[in-house]
C-alpha positions as CSV (number, residue, x, y, z in Angstrom):
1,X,75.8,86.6,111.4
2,X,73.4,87.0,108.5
3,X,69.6,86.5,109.0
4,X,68.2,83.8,106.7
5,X,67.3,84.8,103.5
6,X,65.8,83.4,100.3
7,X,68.1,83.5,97.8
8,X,70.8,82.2,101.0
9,X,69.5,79.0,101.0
10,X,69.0,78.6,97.4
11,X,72.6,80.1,96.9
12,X,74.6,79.0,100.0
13,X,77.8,79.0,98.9
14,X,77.3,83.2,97.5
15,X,77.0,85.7,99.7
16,X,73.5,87.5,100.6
17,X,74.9,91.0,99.6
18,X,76.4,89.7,96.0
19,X,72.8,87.1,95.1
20,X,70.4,90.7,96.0
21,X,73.0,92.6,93.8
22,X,72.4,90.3,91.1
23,X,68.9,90.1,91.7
24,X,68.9,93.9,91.6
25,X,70.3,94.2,88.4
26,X,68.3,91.7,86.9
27,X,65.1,93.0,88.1
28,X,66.2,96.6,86.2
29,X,67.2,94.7,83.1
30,X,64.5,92.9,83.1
31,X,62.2,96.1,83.6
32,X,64.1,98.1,80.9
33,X,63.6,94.8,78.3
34,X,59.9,95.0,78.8
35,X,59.5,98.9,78.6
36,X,61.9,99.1,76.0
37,X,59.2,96.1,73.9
38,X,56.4,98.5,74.5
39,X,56.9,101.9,73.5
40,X,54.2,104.0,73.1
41,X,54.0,107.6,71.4
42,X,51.4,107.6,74.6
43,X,52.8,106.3,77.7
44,X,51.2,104.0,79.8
45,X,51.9,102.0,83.0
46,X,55.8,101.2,83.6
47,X,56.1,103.4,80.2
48,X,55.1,106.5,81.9
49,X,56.8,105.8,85.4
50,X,60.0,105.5,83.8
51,X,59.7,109.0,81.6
52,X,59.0,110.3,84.8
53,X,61.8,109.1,86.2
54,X,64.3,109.7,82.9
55,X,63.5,113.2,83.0
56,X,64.1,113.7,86.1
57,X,67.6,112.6,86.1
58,X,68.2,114.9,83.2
59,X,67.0,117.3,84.6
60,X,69.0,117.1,88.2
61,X,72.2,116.2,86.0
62,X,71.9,119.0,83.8
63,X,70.4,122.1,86.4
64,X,74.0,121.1,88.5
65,X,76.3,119.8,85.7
66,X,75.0,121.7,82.8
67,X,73.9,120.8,79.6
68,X,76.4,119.1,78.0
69,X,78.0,117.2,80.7
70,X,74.4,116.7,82.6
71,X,73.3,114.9,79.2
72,X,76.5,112.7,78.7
73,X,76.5,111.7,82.5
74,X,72.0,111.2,83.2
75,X,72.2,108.3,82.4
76,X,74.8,106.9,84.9
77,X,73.2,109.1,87.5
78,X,69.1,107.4,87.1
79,X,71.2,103.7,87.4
80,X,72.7,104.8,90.5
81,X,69.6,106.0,91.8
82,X,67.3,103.2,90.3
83,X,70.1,100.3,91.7
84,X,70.1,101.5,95.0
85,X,66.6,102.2,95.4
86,X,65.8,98.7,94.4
87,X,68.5,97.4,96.9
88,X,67.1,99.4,99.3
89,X,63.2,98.3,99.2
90,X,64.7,94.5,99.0
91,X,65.2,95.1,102.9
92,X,61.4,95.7,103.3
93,X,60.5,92.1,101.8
94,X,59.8,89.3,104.4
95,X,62.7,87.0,102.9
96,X,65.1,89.4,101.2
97,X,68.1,91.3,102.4
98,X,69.1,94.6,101.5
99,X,72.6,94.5,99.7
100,X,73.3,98.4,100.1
101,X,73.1,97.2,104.5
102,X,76.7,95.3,103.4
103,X,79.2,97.9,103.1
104,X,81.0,96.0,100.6
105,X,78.0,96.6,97.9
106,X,78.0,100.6,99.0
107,X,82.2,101.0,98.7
108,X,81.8,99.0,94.8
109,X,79.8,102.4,94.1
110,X,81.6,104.9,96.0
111,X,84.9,104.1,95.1
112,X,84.5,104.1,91.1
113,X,82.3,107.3,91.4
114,X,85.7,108.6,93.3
115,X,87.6,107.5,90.1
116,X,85.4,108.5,87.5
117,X,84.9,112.0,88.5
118,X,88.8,112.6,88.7
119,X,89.4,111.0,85.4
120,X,86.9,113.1,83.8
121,X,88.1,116.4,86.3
122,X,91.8,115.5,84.1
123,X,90.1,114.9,81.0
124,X,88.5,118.3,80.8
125,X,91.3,120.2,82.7
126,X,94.4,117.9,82.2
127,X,96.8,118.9,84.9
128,X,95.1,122.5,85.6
129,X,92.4,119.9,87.3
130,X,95.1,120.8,90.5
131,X,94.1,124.4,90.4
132,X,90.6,123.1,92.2
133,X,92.4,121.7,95.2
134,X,94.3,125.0,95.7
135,X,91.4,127.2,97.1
136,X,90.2,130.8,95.5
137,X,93.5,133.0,96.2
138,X,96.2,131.9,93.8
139,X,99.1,134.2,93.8
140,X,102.7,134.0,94.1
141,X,102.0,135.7,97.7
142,X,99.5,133.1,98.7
143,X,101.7,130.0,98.0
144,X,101.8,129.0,101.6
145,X,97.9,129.4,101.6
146,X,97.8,127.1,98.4
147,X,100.0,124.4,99.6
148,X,97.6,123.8,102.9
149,X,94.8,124.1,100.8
150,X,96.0,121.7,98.3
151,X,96.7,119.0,100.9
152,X,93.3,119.9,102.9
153,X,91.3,119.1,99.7
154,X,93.1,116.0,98.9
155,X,92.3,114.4,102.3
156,X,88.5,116.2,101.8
157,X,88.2,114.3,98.7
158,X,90.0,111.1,100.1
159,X,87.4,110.9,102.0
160,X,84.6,111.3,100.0
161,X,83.9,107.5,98.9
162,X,84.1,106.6,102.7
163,X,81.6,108.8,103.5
164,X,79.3,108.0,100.4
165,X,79.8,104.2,101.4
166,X,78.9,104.3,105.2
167,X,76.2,106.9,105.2
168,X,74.6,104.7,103.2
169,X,75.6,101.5,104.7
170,X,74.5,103.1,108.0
171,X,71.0,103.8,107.2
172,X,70.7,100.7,105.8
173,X,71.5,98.6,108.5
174,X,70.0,101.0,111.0
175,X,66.4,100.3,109.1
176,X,66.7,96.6,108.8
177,X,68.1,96.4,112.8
178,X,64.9,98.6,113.7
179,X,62.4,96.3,111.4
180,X,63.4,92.9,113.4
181,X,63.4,94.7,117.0
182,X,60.1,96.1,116.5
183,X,59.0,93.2,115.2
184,X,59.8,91.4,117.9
185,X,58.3,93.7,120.6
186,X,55.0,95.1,118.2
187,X,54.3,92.5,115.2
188,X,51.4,94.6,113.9
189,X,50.8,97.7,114.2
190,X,54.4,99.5,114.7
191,X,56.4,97.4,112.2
192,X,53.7,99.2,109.3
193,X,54.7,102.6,110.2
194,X,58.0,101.1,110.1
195,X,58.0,100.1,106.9
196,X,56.5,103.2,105.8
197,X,59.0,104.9,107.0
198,X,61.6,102.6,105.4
199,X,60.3,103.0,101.9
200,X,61.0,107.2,102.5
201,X,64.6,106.2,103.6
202,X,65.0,104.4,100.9
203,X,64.3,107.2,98.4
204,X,65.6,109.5,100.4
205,X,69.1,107.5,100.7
206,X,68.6,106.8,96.6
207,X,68.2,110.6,96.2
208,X,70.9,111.4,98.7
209,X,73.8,109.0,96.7
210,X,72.7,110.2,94.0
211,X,72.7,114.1,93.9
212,X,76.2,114.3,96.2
213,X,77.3,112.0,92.9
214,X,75.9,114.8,90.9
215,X,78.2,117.3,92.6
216,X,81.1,116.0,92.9
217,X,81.0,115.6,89.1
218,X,80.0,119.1,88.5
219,X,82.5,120.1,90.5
220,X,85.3,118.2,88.7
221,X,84.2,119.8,85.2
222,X,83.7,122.7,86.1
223,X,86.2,125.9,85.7
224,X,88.2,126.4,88.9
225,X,88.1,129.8,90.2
């Protein structure tokens, strides 16, 4: 049973995960608009947050992916990590619900990041995109080697978007459960650290999607050796 919720009362009929998702995105948008109608050759305020922020995505997606991939694929990595975080800190508003602690909202992210980075693993490869599943020895003599290997990487990446979506599922839920119990038994003093300790979770988490993102993209364009 969900806990009661602002936008759940004003939206009954839509669930709590879904209404925070679209708050989410509209609270970015709606950031990006007002940057975007204020640029500066000097930046200031929200201007200079968000360089900080843009040039650290590049600068992840390009140390791991290299330069021209890490450029083409920045800025889908900052939206990832600027969604979730915002999905993440909604949990530590009196009122609001976290949507990444509804696995739903986590598996809509893991599950086209799974696609995406085989599409582009084919697109750059085409069909020697296989040779990455069929570990370092690859020689007639090693077939028998290949074939387990081949099967062993297809269940390792199988299981990739589960494990994107419930680690961060996991952590989310764990946080909120730990806010109300605490709550409950300390409504000062321990709930503060608490949510001190929720806002590092929640760019840790962020950070965490994020860079294992990263990877697996740099691993499906790179050569396979």
């Amino acid at each position: 049973m969900e806990s009661p919720s602002i936008l759940g009362a004003i939206l009954p009929k839509v669930p709590t995960y879904v209404s925070y998702s679209w708050l989410a995105m509209g609270v970015l948008i709606g950031t990006a608009v007002a940057v975007k109608g204020k640029l500066s050759l000097v930046p200031s305020g929200a201007q200079n947050v968000m360089e900080v922020f843009a040039d650290f995505f590049k600068s992840t997606s390009e140390s791991n992916i290299g330069h021209h991939y890490g450029e083409k694929f920045y800025p889908l990595l900052g939206t990832i990590f600027l969604y979730i975080l915002t999905c993440n800190l909604f949990g530590l508003i009196p009122g609001f619900e976290s949507p990444t602690g509804n696995i739903n909202t986590t598996a809509s992210m893991a599950i086209p990041i799974f696609l995406l980075y085989n599409f582009y693993g084919f697109k750059v490869h085409g069909i020697k995109y296989l040779k990455h599943f069929m570990g370092p020895i690859q020689s007639p003599a090693a077939i028998p080697f290949m074939i387990f290997m081949f099967f062993l990487e297809v269940i390792s990446h199988l299981v990739r978007p589960i494990t994107l979506s419930v680690r961060l599922f996991g952590n989310m839920m764990a946080k909120h459960l730990l806010l109300i119990i605490l709550g409950l038994l300390a409504p000062i003093l321990i709930p503060t650290i608490i949510l001190g300790l929720g806002t590092l979770i929640s760019f840790i988490q962020a950070y965490v999607f994020m860079l294992l993102t990263t990877l697996y993209l740099a691993g499906a364009v790179e050569e396979g050796h």
